[in-house]
C-alpha positions as CSV (number, residue, x, y, z in Angstrom):
1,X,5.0,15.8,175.8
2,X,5.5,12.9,173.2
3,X,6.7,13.7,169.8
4,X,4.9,11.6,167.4
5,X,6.8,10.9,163.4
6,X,4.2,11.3,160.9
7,X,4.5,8.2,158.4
8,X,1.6,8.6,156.6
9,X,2.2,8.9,152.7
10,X,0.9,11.5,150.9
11,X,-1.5,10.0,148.2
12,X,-0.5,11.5,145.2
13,X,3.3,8.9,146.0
14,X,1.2,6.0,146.6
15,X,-0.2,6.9,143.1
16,X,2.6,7.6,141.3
17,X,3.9,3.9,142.5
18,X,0.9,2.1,141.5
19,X,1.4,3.6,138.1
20,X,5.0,3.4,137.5
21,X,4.8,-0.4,138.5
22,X,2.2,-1.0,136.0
23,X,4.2,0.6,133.1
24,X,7.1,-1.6,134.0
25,X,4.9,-4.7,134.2
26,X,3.2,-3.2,130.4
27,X,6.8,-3.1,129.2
28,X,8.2,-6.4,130.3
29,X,4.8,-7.6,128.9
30,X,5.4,-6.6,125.9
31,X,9.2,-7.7,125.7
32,X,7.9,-11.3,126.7
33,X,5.3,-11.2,123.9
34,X,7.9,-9.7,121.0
35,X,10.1,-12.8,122.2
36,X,7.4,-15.1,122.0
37,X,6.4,-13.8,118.5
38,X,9.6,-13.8,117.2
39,X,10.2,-17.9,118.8
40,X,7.2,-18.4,116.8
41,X,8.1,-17.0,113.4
42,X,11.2,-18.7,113.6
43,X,9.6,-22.1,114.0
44,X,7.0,-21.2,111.3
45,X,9.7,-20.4,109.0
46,X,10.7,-23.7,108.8
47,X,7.8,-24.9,108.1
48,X,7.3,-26.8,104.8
49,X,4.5,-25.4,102.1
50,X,5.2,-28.6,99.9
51,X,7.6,-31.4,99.4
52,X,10.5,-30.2,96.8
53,X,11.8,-32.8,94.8
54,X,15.1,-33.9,93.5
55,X,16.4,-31.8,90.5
56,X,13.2,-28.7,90.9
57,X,14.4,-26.7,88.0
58,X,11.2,-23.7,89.5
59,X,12.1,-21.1,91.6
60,X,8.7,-20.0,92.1
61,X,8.0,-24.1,93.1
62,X,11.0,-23.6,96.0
63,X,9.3,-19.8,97.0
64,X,6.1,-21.3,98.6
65,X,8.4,-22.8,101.0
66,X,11.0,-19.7,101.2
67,X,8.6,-16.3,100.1
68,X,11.5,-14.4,101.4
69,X,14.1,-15.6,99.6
70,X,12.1,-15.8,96.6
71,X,10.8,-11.9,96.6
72,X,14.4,-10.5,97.2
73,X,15.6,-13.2,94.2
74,X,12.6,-11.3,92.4
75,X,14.1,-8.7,92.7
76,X,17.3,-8.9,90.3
77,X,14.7,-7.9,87.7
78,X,15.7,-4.4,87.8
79,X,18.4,-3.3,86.4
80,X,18.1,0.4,87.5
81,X,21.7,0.4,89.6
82,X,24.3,1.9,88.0
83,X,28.4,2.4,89.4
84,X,31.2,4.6,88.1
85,X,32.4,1.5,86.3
86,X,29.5,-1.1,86.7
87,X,26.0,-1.7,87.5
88,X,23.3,-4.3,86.9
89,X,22.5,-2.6,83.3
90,X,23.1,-4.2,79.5
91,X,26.2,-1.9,77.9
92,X,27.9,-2.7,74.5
93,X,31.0,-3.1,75.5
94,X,32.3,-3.1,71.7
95,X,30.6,0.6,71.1
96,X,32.4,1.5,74.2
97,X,36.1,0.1,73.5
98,X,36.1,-0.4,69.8
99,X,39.6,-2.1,70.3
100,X,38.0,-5.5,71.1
101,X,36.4,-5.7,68.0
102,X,40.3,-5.8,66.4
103,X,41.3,-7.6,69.7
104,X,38.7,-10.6,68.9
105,X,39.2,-10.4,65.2
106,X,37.9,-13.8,64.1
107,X,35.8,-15.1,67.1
108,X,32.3,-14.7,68.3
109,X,33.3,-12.2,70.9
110,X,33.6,-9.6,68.2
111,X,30.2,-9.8,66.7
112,X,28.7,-9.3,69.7
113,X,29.5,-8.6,74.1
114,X,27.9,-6.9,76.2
115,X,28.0,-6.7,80.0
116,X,25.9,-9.2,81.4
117,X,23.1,-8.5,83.9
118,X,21.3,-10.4,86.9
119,X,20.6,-13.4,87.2
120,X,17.2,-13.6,85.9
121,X,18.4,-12.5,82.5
122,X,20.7,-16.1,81.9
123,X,18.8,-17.7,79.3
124,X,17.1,-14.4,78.0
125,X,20.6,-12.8,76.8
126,X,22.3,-16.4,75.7
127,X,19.2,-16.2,73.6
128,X,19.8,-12.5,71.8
129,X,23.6,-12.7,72.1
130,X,25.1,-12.9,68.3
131,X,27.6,-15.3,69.6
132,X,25.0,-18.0,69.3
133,X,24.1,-17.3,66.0
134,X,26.7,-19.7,64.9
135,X,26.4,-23.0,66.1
136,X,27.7,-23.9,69.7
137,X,28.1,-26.8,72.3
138,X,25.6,-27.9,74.9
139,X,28.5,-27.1,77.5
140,X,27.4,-23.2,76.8
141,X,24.0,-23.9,78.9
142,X,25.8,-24.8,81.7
143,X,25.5,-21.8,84.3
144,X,22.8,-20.8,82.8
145,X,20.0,-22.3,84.5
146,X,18.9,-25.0,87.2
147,X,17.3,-27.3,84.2
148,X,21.2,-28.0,83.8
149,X,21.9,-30.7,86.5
150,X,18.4,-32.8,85.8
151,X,19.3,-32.9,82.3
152,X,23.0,-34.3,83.1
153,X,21.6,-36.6,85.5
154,X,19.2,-37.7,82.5
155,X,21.6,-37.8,79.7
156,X,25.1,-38.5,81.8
157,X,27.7,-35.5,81.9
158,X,29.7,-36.3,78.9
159,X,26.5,-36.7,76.6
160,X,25.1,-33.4,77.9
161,X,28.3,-32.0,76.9
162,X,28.8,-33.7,73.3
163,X,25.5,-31.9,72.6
164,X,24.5,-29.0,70.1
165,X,23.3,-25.9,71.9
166,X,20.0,-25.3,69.7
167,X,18.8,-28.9,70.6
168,X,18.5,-28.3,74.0
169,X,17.0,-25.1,74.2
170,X,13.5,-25.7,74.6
171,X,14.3,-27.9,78.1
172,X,16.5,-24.9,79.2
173,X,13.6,-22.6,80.3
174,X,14.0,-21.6,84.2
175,X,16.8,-18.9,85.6
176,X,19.4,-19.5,87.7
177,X,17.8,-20.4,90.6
178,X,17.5,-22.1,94.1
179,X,18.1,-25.8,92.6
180,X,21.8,-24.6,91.4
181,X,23.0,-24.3,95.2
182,X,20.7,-26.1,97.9
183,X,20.1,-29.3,98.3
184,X,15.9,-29.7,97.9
185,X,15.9,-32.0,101.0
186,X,18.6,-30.0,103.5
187,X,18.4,-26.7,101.8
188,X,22.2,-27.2,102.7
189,X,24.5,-25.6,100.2
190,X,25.7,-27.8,97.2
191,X,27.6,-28.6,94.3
192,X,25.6,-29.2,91.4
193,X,28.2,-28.7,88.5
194,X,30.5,-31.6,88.2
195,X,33.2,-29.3,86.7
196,X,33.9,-27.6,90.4
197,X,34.5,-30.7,91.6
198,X,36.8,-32.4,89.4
199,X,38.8,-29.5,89.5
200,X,39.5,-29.8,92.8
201,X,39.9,-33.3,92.7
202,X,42.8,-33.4,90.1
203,X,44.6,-30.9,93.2
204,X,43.7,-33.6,95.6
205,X,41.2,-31.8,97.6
206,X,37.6,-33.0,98.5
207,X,35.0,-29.6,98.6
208,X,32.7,-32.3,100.2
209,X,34.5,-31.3,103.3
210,X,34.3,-27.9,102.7
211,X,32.4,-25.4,105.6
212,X,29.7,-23.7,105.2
213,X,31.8,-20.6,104.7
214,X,34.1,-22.2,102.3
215,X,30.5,-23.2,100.2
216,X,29.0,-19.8,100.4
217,X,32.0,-19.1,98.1
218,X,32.5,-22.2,96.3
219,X,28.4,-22.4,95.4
220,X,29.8,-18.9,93.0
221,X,33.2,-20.9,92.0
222,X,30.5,-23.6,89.7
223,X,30.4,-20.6,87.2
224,X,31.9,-17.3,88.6
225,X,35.8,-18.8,86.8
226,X,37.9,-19.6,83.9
227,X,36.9,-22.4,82.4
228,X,37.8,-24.0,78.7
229,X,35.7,-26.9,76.7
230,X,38.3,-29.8,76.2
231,X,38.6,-32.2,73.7
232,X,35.9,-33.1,70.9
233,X,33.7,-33.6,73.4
234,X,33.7,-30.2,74.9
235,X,33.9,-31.1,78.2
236,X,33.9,-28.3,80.5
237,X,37.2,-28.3,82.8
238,X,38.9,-25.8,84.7
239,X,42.5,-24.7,84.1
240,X,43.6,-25.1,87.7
241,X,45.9,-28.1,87.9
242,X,48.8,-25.7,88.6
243,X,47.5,-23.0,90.2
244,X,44.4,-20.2,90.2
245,X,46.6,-17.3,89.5
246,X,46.7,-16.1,85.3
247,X,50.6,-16.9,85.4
248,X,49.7,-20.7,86.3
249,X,46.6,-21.1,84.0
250,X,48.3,-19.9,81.1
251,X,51.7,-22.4,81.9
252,X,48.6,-24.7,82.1
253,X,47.1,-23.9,78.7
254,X,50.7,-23.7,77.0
255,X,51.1,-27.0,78.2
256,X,48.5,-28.5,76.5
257,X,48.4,-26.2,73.4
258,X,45.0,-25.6,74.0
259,X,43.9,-22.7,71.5
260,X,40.0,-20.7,71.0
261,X,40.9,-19.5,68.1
262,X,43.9,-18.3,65.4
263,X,43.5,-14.3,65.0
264,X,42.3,-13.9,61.8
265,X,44.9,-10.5,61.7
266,X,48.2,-11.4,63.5
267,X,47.5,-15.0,63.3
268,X,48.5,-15.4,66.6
269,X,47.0,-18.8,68.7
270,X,44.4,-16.9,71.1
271,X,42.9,-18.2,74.6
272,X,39.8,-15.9,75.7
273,X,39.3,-16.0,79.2
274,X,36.3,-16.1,80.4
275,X,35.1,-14.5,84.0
276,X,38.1,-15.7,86.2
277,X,36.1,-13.8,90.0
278,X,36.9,-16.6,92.0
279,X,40.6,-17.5,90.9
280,X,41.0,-13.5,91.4
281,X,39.2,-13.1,94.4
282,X,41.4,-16.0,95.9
283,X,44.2,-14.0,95.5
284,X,42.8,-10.5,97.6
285,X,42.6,-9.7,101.4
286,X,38.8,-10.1,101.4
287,X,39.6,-14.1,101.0
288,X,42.3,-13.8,103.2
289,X,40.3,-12.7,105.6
290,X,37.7,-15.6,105.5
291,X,35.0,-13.4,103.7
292,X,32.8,-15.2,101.8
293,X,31.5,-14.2,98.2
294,X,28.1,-14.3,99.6
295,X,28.5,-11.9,102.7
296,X,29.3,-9.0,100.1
297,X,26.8,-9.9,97.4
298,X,24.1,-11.4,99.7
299,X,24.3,-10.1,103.0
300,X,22.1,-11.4,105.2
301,X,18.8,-9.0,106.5
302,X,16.1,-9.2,108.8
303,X,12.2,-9.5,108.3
304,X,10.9,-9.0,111.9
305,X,12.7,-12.0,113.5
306,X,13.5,-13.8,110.7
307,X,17.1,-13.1,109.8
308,X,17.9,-14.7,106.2
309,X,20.0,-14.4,102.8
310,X,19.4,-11.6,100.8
311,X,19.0,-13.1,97.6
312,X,19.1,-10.0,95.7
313,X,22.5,-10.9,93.8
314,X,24.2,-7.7,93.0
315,X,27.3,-5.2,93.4
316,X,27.5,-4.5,97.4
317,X,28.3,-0.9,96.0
318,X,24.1,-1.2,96.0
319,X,24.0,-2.1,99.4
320,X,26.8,-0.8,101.2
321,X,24.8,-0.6,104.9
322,X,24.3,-4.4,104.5
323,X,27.5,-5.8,102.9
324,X,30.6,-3.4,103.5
325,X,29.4,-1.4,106.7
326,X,29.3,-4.6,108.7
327,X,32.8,-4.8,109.0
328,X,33.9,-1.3,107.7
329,X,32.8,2.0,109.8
330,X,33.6,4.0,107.8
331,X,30.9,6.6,105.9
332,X,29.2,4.8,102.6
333,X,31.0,8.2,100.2
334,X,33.9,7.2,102.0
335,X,33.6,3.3,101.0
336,X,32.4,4.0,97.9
337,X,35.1,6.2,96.8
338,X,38.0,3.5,98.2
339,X,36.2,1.3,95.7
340,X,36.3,3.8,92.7
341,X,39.7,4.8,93.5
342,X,41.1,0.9,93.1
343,X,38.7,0.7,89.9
344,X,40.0,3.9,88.0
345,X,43.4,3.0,88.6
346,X,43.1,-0.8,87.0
347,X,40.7,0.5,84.2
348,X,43.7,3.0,83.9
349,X,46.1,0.5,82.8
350,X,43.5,-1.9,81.0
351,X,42.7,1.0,78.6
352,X,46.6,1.1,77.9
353,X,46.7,-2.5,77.3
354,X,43.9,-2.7,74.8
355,X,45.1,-0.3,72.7
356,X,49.0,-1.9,72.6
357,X,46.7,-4.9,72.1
358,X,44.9,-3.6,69.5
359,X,48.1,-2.5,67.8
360,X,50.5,-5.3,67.7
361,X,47.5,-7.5,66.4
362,X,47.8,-4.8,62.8
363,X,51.8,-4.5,63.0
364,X,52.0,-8.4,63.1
365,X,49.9,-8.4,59.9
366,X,51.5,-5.9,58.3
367,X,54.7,-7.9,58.8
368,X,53.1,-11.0,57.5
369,X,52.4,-8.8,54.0
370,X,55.6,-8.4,53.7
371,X,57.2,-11.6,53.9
372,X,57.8,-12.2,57.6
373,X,58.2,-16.3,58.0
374,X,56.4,-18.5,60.7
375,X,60.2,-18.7,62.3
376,X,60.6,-15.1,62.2
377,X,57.0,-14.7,63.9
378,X,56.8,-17.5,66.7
379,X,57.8,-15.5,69.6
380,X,56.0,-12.4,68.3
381,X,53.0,-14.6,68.5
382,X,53.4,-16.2,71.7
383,X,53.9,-12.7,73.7
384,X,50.3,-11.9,71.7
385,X,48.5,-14.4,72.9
386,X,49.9,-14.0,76.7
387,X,49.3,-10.7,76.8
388,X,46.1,-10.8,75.8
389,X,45.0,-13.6,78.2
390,X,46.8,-11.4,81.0
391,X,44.2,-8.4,79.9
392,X,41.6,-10.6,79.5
393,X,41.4,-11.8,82.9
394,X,41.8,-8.8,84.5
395,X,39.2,-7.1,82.0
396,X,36.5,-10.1,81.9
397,X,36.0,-10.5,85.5
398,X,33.7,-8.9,87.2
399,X,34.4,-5.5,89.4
400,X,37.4,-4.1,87.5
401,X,40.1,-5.6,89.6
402,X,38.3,-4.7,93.5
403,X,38.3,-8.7,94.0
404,X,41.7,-8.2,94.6
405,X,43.3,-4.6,93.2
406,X,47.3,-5.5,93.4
407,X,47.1,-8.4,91.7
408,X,45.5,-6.7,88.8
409,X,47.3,-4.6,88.8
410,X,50.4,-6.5,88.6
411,X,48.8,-8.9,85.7
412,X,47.8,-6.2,83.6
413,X,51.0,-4.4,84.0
414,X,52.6,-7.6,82.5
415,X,49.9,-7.8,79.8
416,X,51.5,-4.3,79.0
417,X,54.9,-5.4,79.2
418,X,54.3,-8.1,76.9
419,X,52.8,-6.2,73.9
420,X,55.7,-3.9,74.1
421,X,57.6,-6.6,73.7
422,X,55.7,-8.0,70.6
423,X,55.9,-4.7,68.9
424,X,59.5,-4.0,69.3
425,X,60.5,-7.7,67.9
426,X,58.1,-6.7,65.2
């Protein structure tokens, strides 16, 4: 008898097959369809709404051609976030460290400093700041808004410099914007404040050869430094011909006897630095590492396949999944405490510095009341005003010392040194 295999299928496999292929085929049909909508957005993204010309002081004019840029830039308007020792909110820093106002006896500061806010507020708080109630140079609108570069190519740098601040103010009307970094043309980043440059010039490098990296740092370095108004003509220079670090800038300024004000208590010949992030970020691992001021404060993000720049300027403490969780695995409590840890222990030491500061500044008047010569107080006076420089540029740059926590540390531990110093010759 023959034995016959049964190969007949049973129906219900035959079935099963037909339907399994035809979810695969769905799937990969829908994978080729996401790539082929994503291709697309890409090349639509690049498409241009209108022609942007030379020296376009309007953001909203550079949105129609980048919406998503232009909506997260939008977005600097609030000012809700808020850190341990920061956030994108107006404080009065004088009602919360009543030193400064003794500290800036005689200058501008002490009427009136606050800490500043996004972006979008430049030319608003300039505006209500009390320092401009007395009059001030044209070199004060500098980084405060992209009508700045049309008006120097206009006048010429030096003449937008020799200028008086209230006659320019009704051309100065538009934010910081687009037109301070990109180039209308390229969108490549760019220089647009001649001050960057000729800094680096006099220490015989050329940031036209910079990378793209380098520049998503050096686009901040235009205002995010030190900086001083030189000469009768105020022309905006940096301090850097010897070095970034505050030990070089202020051999720099001594050199030159360059002087903001005379303390109208001690007497002493002041500097007031200004907002030294980039010399002080130079100086921490983050730079050493090739980490760019931008991939912290402007990480980039994805809108369906469009990756771009978040151009939401702010503390990356608002956006730790985006800036520091790219590199650092660790929890966001976890990150966020490392950076509150560093913070408390600089504004630790600053508060001691202020209050030496503070001090030495009413003991050197009291020993000008009672007879002390200009002999007698020469080197008291020096270690004033090099102390206080060394606390102020710790204490006026942004993110209290993170940028770069050990040197900080170390310059405001000198600052503290130095008024000790003061007061025991005193």
């Amino acid at each position: 008898m023959e034995n016959k295999t049964n190969t007949t299928r049973k129906p219900w496999i035959n079935w099963l097959l037909f339907t399994g292929t035809a979810i695969v085929v769905f799937l990969l049909g829908l994978l080729a369809s996401s790539v082929i909508e994503r291709r697309s957005e890409a090349k639509l993204y690049f498409q241009t709404v209108r022609e942007i010309p030379d020296w376009e002081p309007r953001n909203e004019v550079w949105g129609q051609n980048f919406p998503r840029e232009y909506e997260t830039y939008q977005s600097t308007l609030d000012t809700s976030f808020s850190s341990v020792h920061g956030g994108s909110a107006k404080h009065d820093q004088l009602e919360l460290y009543p030193e400064l106002v003794v500290m800036w006896a005689g200058y501008a500061f002490s009427r009136d400093y606050s800490q500043g806010r996004g972006h979008y507020y430049a030319i608003q708080d300039i505006r209500e700041t009390l320092r401009t109630d007395i009059p001030q140079p044209a070199t004060c609108w500098t980084c405060k808004s992209p009508d700045v570069p049309r008006l120097m190519e206009e006048m010429g740098v030096a003449e937008f410099y020799k200028g008086q601040w209230v006659d320019l103010g009704s051309e100065v009307v538009n934010n910081i914007g687009c037109q301070d970094c990109h180039d209308p043309k390229t969108m490549n980043l760019r220089i647009t404040r001649p001050a960057l440059k000729e800094a680096f010039e006099r220490r015989g490098k050329d940031i036209t050869q910079a990378t793209h990296q380098e520049m998503r740092s050096l686009v901040c370095a235009q205002c995010h430094v030190e900086y001083y108004f030189k000469g009768e003509g105020k022309y905006l220079t940096f301090p850097w011909d010897k070095g970034f670090s505050a030990d070089d800038m202020e051999a720099y300024y001594d050199e030159v006897q360059h002087v903001d004000w005379v303390h109208k208590l001690s007497r002493a010949p002041m500097l007031k630095t200004q907002h030294p992030d980039y010399e002080i970020y130079m100086t921490g691992v983050h730079a050493d590492r090739g980490v760019s001021c931008a991939d912290c404060h402007m990480p980039y993000k994805r809108d369906g396949g469009m990756k771009f720049t978040d151009h939401k300027i702010q503390s990356p403490l608002a956006n730790v999944s985006g800036s520091c969780q790219v590199c650092h695995r660790e929890s966001e409590a976890k990150l966020i405490a490392n950076v509150v840890e560093r913070q408390d222990k600089v504004v630790e030491l600053r508060r001691i510095a202020e209050k030496n500061l503070a001090r030495v500044h009413v003991e050197a008047k009291v020993a000008w009341d009672n007879g002390a010569t200009e002999q007698e107080m020469a080197p008291v006076l020096q270690l004033i005003r090099h102390a206080q420089w060394r606390w102020d540029w710790v204490a006026a740059a942004n993110g209290f010392g993170f940028h770069s926590p050990v040197e900080a540390l170390r310059v405001m531990g000198t600052s503290i040194q130095k008024s000790n110093e003061a007061r025991i010759l005193l």
